[in-house]
N, C-alpha and C positions, 0 to 999 in steps of 0.2 A: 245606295246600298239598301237591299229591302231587309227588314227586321227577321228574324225567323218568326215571327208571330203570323209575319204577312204573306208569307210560303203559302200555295197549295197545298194543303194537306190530303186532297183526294188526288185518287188515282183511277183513270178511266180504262176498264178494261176494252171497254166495246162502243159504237155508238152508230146508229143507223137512222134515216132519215122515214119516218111514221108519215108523213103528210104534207103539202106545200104548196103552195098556192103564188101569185103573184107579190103577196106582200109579208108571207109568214112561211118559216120553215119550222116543222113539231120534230125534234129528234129526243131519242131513248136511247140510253148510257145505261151501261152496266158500270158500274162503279164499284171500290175497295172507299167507304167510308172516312171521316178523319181518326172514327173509335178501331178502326181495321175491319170491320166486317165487311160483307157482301150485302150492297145496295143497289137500289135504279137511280135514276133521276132522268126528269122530261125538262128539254130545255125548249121555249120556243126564239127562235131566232129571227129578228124584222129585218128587212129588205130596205127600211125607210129608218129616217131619224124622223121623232116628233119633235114640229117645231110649234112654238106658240107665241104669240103676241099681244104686248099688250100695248092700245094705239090710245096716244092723250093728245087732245086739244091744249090749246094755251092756258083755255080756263078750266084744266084737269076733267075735263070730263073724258068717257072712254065707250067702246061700242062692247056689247056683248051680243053672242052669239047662241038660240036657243034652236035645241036641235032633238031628235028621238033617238037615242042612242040604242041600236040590236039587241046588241051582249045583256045591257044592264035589263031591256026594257024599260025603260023610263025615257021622261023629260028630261033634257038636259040645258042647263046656262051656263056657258064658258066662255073664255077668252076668244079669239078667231084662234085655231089653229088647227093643224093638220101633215100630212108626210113631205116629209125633204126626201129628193132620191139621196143616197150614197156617194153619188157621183157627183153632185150638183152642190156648188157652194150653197151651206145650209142659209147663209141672208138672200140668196135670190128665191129661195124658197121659202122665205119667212115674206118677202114681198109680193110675191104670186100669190098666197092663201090671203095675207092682207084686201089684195084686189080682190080677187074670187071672191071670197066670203062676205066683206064689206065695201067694197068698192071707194075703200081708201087706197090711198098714194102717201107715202112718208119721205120729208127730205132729211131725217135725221134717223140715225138704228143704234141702237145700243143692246148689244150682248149680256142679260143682267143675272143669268141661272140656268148651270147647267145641273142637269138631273136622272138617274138611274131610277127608271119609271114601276117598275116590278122587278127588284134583280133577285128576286127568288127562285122564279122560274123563267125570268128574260133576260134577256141585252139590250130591251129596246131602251135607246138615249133620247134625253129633250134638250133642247135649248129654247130657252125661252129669251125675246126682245124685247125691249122698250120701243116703240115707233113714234115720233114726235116732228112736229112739221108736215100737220095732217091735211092733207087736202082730199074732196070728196070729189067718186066718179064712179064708174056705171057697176054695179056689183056682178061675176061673171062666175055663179056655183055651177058646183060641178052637178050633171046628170042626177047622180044618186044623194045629189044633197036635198031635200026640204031645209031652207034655214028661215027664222023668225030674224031680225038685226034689230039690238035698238041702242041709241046714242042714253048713255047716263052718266051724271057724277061718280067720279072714280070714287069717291067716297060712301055714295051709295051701293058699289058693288062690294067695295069692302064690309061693310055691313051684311050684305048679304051671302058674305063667306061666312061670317060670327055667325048668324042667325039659321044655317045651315040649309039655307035656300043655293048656296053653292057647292056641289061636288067634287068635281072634276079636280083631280090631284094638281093636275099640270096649273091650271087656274088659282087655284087654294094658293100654292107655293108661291106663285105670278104676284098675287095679289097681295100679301105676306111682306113678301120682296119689295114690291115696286112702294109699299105705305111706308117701309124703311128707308128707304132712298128718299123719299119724297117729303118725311121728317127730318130725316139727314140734313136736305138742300142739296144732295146728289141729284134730283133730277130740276 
């Protein structure tokens, strides 16, 4: 039973589709507010789930991925990760970006955080894994990737989430996550 708290409280008069692309639709809603007025709102809608991984060795060490990200302009160091289709079980596509990206192979996968990436103006979803049972092989990026790869102490990238040489939300949370578990005796 949902609470009335958890109710809709907007009401969408109108909504049309602004722009769209292979991986993003931009739609514009005419809207009745929750205070009752008349408002917009732009939602963008993803075609992909972001998946992300984060891969440990025995002796917790972990691969990070640096990259030049469009949007932000900047350098960027994060986890390996990248789009899941829709369609496609999200762990074969947490395995694909695995290889792609770093040209590992995992015999174990753990599901450890799922996450509402900008749900202010999105829907795009993450899942993020644990990959453990690392074996190394031929890394296979895509086209429009430039990637840097480098193997470090999981500990060290922790570090460099505090120290705020880490950005990337999906990362941040990853990394967060997986030092709890791994305090735990979860992983």
């Amino acid at each position: 039973m949902v609470d009335d708290l958890e109710k809709n409280p907007w009401t969408t008069k109108s909504e049309s589709i602004r722009y769209e692309n292979p991986w993003i639709r931009l739609e514009h809603h005419e809207v009745i507010t929750p205070g009752g007025g008349d408002g917009i709102y732009g939602v963008v809608r993803f075609k992909n789930l972001a998946i992300g991984i984060i891969p440990l060795d025995k002796d917790y060490n972990t691969w990070l991925v640096g990259q030049f990200r469009y949007p932000q302009k900047k350098y960027s160091w994060e986890m390996p990760e990248g789009g899941g289709l829709l369609n496609v079980e999200p762990i074969a596509s947490a395995k694909r970006e695995l290889l792609e990206e770093c040209g590992l192979k995992a015999s174990h996968w753990q599901l450890v955080q799922k996450m509402d990436l900008s749900n202010s103006v999105s829907d795009e979803e993450a899942l993020i894994y644990v990959a453990t049972g690392i074996t190394e092989h031929t890394a296979l990026p895509e086209e429009s990737e430039q990637l840097v790869v480098k193997k470090i102490p999981f500990n060290e990238m922790v570090s460099m989430v505090l120290n705020d040489q880490i950005h990337d939300s999906m990362t941040v949370a990853a990394v967060f996550k997986v030092k709890w578990m791994i305090d735990q005796g979860l992983l």
